[in-house]
Backbone as a printed PyTorch tensor [residue, N CA C, xyz], in Angstrom:
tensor([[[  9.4010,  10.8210, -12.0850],
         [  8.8960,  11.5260, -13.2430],
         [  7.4570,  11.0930, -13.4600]],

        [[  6.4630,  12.1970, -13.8340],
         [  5.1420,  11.6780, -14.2400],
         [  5.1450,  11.6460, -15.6810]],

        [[  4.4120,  10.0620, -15.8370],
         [  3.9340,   9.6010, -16.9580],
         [  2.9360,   9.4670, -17.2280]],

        [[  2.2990,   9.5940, -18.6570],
         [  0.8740,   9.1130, -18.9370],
         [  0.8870,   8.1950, -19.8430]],

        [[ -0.0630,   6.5950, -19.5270],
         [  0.4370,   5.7260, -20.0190],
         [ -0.4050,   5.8830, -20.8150]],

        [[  0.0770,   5.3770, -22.3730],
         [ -0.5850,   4.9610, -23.7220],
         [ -1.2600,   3.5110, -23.8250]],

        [[ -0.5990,   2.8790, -22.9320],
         [ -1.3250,   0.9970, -23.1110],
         [ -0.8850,   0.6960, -21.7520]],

        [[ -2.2620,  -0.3700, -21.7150],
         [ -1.9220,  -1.0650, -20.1390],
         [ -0.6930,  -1.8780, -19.7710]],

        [[ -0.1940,  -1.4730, -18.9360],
         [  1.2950,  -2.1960, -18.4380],
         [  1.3260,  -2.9260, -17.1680]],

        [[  1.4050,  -4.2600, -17.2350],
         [  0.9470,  -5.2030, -16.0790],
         [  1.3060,  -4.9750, -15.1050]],

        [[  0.7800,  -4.7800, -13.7840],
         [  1.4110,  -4.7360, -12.6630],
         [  1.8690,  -3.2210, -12.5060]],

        [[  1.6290,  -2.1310, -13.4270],
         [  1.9820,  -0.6260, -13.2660],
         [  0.7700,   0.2840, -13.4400]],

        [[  0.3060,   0.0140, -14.2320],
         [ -0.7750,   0.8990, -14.6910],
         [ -1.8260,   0.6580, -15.6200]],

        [[ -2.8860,   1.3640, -16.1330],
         [ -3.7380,   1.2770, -17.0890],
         [ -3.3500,   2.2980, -18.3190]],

        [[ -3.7860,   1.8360, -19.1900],
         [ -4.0010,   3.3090, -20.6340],
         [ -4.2950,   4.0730, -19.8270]],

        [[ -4.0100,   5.5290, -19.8000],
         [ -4.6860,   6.9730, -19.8740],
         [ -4.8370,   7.2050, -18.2040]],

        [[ -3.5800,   6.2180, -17.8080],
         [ -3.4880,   6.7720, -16.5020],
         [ -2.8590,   7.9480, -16.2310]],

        [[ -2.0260,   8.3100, -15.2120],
         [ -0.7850,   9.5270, -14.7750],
         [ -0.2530,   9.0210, -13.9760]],

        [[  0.6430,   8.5360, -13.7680],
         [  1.5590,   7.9960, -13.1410],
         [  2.8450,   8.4550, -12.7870]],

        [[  3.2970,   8.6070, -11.2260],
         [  4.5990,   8.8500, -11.2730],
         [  5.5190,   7.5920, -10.9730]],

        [[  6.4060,   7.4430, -11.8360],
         [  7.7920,   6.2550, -11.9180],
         [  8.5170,   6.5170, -11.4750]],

        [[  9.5110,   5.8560, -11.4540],
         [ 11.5670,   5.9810, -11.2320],
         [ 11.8000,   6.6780, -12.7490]],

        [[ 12.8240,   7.4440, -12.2100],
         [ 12.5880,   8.3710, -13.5820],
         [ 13.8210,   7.3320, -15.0670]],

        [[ 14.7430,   6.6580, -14.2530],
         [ 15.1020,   5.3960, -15.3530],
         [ 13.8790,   4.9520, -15.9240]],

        [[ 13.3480,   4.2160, -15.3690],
         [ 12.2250,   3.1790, -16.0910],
         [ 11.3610,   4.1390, -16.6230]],

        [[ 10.8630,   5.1180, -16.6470],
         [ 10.0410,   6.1560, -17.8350],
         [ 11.1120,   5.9820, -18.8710]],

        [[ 12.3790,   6.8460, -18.6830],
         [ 13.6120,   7.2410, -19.8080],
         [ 13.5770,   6.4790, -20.5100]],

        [[ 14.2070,   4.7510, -20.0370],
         [ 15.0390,   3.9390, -20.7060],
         [ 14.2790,   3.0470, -20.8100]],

        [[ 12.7440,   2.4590, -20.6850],
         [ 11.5200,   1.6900, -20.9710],
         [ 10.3040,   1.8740, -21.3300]],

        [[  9.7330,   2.7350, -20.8380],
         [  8.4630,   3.1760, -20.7470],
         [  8.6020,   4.3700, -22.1600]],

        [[  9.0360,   5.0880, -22.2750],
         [  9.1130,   6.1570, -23.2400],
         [  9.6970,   5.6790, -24.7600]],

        [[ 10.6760,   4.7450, -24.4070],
         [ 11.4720,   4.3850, -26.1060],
         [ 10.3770,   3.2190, -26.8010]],

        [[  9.6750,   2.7460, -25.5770],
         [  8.8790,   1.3970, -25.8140],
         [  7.2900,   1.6340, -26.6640]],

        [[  7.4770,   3.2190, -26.5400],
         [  5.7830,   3.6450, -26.7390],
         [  4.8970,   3.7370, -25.8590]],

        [[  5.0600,   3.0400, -24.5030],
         [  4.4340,   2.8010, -23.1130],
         [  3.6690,   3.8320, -22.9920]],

        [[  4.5330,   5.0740, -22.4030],
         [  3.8500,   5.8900, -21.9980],
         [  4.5170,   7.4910, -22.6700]],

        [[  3.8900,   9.2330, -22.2450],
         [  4.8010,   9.5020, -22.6460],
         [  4.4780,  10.3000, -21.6130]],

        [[  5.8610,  11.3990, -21.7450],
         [  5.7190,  12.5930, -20.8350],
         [  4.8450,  13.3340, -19.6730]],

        [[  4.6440,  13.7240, -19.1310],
         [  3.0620,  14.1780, -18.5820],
         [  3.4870,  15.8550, -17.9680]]])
């Protein structure tokens, strides 16, 4: 799944990147956490 991250996440990405993940770790971390959202 592509994400666009809201805050830098160590070892994954920067703010205001696009990123594609494992679509768990967007769902069930990245998205409930504020991380990143949708893209």
């Amino acid at each position: 799944m592509k994400v666009i991250f809201l805050q830098d996440v160590p070892n994954v990405a920067r703010a205001g990147e696009i990123k594609e993940v494992a679509s768990g770790y967007g769902r069930n971390f990245l998205i409930p956490q504020k991380l990143a959202l949708l893209a």
